[in-house]
C-alpha positions in Angstrom: 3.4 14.9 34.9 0.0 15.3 36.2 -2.0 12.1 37.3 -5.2 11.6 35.3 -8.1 11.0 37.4 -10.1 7.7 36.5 -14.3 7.6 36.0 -16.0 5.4 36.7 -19.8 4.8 35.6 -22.4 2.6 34.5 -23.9 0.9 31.4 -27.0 1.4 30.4 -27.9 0.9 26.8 -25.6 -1.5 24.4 -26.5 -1.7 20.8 -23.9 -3.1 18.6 -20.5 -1.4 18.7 -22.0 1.3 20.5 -22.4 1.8 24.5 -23.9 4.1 26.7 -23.3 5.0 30.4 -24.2 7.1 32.9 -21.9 8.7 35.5 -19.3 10.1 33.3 -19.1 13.3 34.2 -15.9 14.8 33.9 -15.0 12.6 31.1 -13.4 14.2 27.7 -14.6 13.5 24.3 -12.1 10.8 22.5 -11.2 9.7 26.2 -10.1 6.1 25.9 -12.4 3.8 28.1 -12.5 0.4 29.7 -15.9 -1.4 29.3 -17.9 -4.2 31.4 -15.8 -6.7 33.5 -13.6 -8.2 30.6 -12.2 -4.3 29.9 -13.3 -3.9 26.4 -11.2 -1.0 24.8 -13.8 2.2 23.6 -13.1 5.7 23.0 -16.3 8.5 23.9 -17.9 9.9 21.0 -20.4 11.8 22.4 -21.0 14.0 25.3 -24.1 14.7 27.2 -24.2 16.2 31.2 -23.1 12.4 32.6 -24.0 10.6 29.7 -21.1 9.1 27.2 -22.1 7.7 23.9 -19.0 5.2 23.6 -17.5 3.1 20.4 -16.2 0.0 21.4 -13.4 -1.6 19.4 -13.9 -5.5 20.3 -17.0 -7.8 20.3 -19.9 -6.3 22.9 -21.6 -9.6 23.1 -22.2 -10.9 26.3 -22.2 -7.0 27.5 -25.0 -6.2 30.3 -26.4 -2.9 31.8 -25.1 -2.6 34.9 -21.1 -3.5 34.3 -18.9 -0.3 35.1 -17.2 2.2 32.1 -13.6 3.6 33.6 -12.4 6.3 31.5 -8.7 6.4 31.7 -8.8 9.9 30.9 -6.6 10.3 28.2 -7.1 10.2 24.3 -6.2 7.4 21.6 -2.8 7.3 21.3 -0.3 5.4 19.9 3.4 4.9 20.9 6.4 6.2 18.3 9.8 4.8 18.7 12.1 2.0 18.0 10.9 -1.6 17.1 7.5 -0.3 14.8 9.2 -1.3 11.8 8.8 -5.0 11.4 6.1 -5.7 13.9 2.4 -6.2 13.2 -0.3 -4.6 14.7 -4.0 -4.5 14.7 -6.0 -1.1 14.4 -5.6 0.5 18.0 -1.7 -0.7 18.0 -1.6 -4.1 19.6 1.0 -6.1 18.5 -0.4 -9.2 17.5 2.6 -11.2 17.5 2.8 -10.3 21.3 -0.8 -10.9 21.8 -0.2 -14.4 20.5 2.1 -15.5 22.9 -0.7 -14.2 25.7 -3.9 -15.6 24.1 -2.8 -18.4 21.2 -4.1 -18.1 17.8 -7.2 -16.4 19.1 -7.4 -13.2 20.4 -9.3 -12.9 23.5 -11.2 -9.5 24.2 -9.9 -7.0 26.4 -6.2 -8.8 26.1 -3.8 -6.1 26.8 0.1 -6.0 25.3 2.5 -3.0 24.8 2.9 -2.0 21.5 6.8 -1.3 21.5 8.6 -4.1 23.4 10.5 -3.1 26.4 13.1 -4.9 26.9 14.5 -5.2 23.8 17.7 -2.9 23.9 18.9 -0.8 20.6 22.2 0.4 19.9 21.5 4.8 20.4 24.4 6.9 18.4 24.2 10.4 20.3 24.3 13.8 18.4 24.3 16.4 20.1 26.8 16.8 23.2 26.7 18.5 26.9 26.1 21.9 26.7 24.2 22.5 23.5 21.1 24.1 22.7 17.9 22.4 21.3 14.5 23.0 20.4 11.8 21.3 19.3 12.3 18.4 16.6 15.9 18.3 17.1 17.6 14.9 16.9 19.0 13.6 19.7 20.2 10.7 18.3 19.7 8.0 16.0 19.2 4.2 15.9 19.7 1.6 13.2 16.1 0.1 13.4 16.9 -2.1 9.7 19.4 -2.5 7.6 17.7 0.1 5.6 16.0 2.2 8.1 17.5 4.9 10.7 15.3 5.8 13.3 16.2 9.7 14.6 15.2 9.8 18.2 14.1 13.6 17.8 13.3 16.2 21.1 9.2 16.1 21.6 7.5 18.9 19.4 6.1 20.2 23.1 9.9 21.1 24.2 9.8 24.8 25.3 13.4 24.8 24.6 16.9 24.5 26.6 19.9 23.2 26.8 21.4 19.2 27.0 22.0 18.8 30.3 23.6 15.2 30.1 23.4 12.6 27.1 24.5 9.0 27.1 27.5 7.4 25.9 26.9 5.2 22.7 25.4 2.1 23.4 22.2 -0.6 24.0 19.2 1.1 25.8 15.5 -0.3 26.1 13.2 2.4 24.6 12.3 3.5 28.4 15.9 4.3 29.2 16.5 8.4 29.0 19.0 8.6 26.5 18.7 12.6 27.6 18.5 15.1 30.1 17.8 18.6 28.8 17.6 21.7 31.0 14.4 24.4 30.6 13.5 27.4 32.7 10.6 25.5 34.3 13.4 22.5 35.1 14.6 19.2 34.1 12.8 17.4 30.6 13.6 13.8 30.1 14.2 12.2 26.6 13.1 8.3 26.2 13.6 6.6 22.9 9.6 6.0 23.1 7.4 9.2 22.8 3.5 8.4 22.8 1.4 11.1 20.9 -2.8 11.1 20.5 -3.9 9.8 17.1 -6.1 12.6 16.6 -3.8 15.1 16.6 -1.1 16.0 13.7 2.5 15.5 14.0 3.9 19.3 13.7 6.8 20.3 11.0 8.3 22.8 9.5 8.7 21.9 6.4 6.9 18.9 4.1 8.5 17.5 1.1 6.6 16.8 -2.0 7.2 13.0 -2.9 8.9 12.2 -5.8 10.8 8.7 -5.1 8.5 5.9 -6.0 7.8 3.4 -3.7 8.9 -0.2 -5.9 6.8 -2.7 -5.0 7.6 -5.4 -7.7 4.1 -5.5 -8.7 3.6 -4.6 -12.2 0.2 -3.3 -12.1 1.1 -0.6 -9.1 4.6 0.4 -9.9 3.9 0.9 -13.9 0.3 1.7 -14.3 -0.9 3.2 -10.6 2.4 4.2 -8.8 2.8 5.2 -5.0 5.0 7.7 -4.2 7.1 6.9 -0.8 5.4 8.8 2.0 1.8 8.5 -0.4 -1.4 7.2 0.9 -2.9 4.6 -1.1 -6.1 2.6 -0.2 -7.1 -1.4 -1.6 -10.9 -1.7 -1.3 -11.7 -5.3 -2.5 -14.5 -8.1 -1.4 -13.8 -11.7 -0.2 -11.1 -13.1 -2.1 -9.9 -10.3 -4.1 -6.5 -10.6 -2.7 -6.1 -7.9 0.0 -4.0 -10.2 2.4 -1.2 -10.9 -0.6 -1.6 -6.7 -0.5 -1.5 -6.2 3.1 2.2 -7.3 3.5 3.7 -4.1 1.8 0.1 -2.0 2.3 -3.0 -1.4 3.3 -6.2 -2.7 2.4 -10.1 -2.0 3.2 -12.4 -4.6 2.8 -16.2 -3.3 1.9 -19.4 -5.6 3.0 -20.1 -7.1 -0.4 -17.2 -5.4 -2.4 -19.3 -2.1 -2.7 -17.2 0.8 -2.8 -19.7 3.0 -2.3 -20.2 2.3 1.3 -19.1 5.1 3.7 -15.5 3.7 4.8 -14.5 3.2 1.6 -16.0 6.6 0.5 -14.5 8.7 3.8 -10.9 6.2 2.7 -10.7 7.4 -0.7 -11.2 11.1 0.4 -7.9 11.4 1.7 -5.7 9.0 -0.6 -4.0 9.8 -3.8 -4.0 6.6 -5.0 -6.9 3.7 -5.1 -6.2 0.2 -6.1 -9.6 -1.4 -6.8 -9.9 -5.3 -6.5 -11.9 -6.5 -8.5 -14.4 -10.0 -7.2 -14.8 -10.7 -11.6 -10.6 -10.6 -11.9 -10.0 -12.7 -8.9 -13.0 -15.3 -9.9 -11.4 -15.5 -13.3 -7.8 -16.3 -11.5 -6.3 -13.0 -12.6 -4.0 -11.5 -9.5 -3.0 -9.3 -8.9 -7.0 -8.5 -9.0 -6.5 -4.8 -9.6 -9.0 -3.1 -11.7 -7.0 -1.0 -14.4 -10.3 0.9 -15.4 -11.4 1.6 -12.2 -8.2 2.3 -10.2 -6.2 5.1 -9.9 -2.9 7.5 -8.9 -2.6 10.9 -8.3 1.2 10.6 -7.9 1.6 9.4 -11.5 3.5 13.0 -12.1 5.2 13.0 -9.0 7.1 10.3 -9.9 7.0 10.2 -13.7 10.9 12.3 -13.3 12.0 9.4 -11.3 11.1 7.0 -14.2 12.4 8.9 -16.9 16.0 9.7 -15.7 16.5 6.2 -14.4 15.0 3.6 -16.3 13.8 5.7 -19.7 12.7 8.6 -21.6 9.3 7.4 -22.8 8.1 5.5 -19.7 5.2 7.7 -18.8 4.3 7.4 -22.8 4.0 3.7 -23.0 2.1 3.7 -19.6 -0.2 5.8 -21.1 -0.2 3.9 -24.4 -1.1 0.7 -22.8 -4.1 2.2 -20.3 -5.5 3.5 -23.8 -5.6 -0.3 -25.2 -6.7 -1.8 -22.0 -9.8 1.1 -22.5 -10.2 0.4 -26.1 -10.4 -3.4 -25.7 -13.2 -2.8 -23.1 -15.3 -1.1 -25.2 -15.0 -3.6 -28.2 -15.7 -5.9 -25.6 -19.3 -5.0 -25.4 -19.2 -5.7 -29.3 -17.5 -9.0 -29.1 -20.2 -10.1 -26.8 -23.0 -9.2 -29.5 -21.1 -10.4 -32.7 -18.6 -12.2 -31.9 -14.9 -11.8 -32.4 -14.7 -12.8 -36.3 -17.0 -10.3 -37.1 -14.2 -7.0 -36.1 -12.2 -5.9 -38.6 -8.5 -7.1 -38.8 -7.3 -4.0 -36.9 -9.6 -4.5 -34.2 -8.9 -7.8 -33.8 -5.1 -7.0 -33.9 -5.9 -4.4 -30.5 -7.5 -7.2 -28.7 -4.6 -9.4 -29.2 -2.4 -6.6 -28.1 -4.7 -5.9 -24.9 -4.4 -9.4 -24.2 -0.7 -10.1 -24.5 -0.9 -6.8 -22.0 -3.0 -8.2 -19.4 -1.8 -11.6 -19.4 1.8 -11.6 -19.9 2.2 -7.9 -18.3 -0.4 -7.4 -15.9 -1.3 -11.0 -14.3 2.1 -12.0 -11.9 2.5 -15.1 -9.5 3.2 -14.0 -6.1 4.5 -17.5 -5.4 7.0 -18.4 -8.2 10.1 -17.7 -7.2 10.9 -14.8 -10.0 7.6 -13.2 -11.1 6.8 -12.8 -7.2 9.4 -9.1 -7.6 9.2 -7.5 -11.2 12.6 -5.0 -10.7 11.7 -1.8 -12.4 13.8 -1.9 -15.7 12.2 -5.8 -16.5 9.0 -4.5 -16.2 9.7 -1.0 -18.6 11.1 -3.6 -20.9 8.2 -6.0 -21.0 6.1 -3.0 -21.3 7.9 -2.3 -24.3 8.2 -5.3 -26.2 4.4 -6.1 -25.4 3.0 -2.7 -27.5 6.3 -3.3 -30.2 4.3 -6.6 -30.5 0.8 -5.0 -31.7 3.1 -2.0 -33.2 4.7 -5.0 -35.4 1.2 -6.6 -36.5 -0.6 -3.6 -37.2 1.6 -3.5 -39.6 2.2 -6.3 -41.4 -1.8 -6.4 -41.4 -1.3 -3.0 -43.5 0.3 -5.0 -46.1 -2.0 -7.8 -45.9 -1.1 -10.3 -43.8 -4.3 -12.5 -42.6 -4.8 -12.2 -38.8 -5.2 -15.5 -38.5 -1.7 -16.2 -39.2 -0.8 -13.4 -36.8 -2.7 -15.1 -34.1 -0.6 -19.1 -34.4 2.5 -16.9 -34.2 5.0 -18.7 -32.3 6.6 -15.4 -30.4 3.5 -14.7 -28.7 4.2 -17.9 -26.5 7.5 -16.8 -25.8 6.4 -13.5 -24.8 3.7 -14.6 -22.5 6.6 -16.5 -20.3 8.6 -13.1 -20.0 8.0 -13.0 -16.4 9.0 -15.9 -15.4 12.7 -15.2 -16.9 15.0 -14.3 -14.5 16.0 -11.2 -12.9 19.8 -11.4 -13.5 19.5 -12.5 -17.1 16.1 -10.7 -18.6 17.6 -7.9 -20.9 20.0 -10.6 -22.7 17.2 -12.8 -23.1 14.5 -10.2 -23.9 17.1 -9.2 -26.6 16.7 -12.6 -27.9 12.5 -12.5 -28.0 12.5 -8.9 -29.6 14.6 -10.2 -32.3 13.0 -13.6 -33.1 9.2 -11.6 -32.5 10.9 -8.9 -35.3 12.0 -12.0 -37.6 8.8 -13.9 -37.2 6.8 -11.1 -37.7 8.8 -10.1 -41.0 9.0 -13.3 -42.6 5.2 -13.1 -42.5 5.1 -10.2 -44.2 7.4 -11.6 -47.1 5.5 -14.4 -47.6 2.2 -12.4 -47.8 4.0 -10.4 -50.4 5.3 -13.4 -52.2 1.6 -14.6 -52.7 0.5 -11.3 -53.9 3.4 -10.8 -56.6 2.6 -14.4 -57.6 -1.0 -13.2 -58.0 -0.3 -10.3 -59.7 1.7 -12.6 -62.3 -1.0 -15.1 -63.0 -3.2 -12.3 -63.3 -1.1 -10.7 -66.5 
């Protein structure tokens, strides 16, 4: 491998984020640079004859003209192997659990860490044997990084092609070790575990699957109304408070000044996900988490996946889905009614929708991260509280048909009992939602019968 040659200039202009320097010729744009005398991580965005116009990713306070700029001369990258999976890491790949242990609970700036550990040894299953050809992609072996994960240690998309000159046995290697030796025309190419590649440049394939496996979440609100397929993008804008770091342990989040999503991040975000989870400040102020927006949010996988849905949990998944984001819509234009005149003054029917909307958001919708059922909805509990939810407004729509007062239909007893279907348990729900169904059915119907009791004893007193 070729040695890059360091540069080294000068600073001359700091403002903000952004650095200038002088004596940078030979420098490449996107270079990865060291700044001022604590080694502040940057990356050159701009070019002119010796002059680099540099973005630095840490705090420039405390910065002067004068400190040197060494370009390490070689782009943002980031390293791919064993041991990413499970580890946490800020945006340029540090490994803050690593950078802990160096600095305490504060990171310091310019603090330096690997962001694959190396000398943690992983148990490498070869595939291939001595004497066979490879190319580029092929897997060389594989490593069981979870209980759920394989990791395929695959030859380095640059590989001219050759043969496997020597492979190792089965057995624990650091991610540094060559697990391979393969043989080219030019001479010998070793294979590591670890490959480091430049973030600005694609991974290469041959081939790219549509996705169509959902990605279960146990969150209602994502996995029913606004689902991500596995291998989706997805972004959470959200202000202060919204709920982003309850998010940020299965996802990603963004986090607008002032909760405005039209600001350019979350703009230039949005432009290349499928799926946008808005939090919403309103929701979260009112106590309602998750604080996902369901008129504002959105999924472009909601096809993608809809197959997956109806051949393992049921037929008419995708139509209740949609059923229910046409009440949550309906209830917020009454809404704007309600706030001029007043619920009492909607017809029955309308009322009847806002109950249903309501049941919807707060007994389907709203979910407890921290009780110790609601915090994971499984995927058939939450089609089935879907369902018994719009059976519910289904049920009173009609018995208001044949008369029944809506006030009575709001002191039902069942609605209680169907608000706390979340919190039943996992192992137990569909006996017990059998239960609520039939007592919301009964309830419902011995309304009816009572209304039409009254009105044949009217009709009597009448002749």
């Amino acid at each position: 491998m070729v040695e890059r040659k360091e540069i080294e200039g000068k600073i001359i202009r700091i403002s903000g984020p952004v650095v200038e320097a002088k004596g940078m010729r030979g420098s490449k744009m996107y270079d990865v640079v060291r700044v001022g005398d604590e080694n502040l991580i940057g990356e050159i965005i701009r070019l002119n004859e010796d002059l680099a116009t540099i973005q630095v990713y840490e705090e420039t306070s405390g910065l002067k003209p004068g400190e040197k700029v060494v370009s390490t001369g070689s782009p943002l990258s980031v390293e791919l192997g064993p041991g990413l999976i499970k580890n946490i890491y800020d945006g340029i790949q540090r490994p803050l659990p690593e950078i802990k242990n160096i600095t305490g609970d504060f990171i310091s700036r310019g603090v330096e860490a690997k962001a694959l550990d190396r000398k943690k040894k992983w148990h490498f299953k070869p595939t291939l044997k001595k004497g066979d050809k490879v190319a580029a992609g092929d897997i060389v072996g594989t490593v069981d990084e979870t209980a759920l994960v394989v990791h395929k240690i695959m030859v380095p998309p640059d590989f001219e092609g050759g043969k496997v000159k020597s492979i190792v046995t089965e057995g624990k290697y650091t991610v540094e070790d060559v697990v391979a030796v393969l043989q080219t025309n030019g001479g010998e190419y070793r294979v590591c575990m670890m490959q480091t590649w430049p973030v600005r440049k694609g991974r290469p394939f041959i081939k790219k699957y549509d996705p169509s496996l959902p990605l279960i979440t146990g969150q209602r609100v994502i996995d029913t109304f606004f689902p991500i397929a596995k291998g989706g993008t997805a972004a959470i804008p959200g202000g202060f408070g919204t709920g982003k770091t309850v998010e940020l342990h299965q996802l990603a989040a963004v986090s607008p000044p002032g909760g405005d999503f039209s600001e350019p991040v979350t703009q230039n975000t949005l432009r290349i996900v499928k799926v946008f989870w808005a939090l919403d400040a309103d929701l979260a102020d009112r106590r309602h988490f998750p604080a996902v927006n369901w008129l504002k949010s959105y999924s472009l996988y909601l096809n993608d996946v809809k197959k997956w849905w109806q051949e393992k949990i049921a037929e008419d998944w995708v139509d209740l889905r949609n059923k229910a984001m046409a009440l949550l819509q309906k209830e917020a234009e009454l809404q704007e009614i309600v706030k001029l005149v007043g619920p009492d003054a909607l017809p029955p029917t309308e009322r009847a929708l806002l109950e249903g909307a309501r049941i919807i958001r707060e007994a389907f919708l709203q979910q407890n991260a921290f009780h110790e059922v609601d915090t994971f909805c499984p995927e058939k509990k939450q089609y089935e509280m879907l369902r018994i939810s719009l059976k519910f407004l289904d049920l009173i729509n009609d018995a208001i048909k044949k008369n029944a007062y809506i006030e009575d239909i709001l002191n039902l007893k069942c609605r209680e009992t169907i608000a706390r279907m979340a919190t039943i348990s996992n192992k137990t729900f569909e006996k017990e939602f059998k239960k609520i169904e039939k007592s919301m059915e009964e309830e419902i119907l011995s309304l009816i019968k009572k209304v039409e009791n009254i009105s044949s004893k009217e009709v009597k007193e009448n002749e």
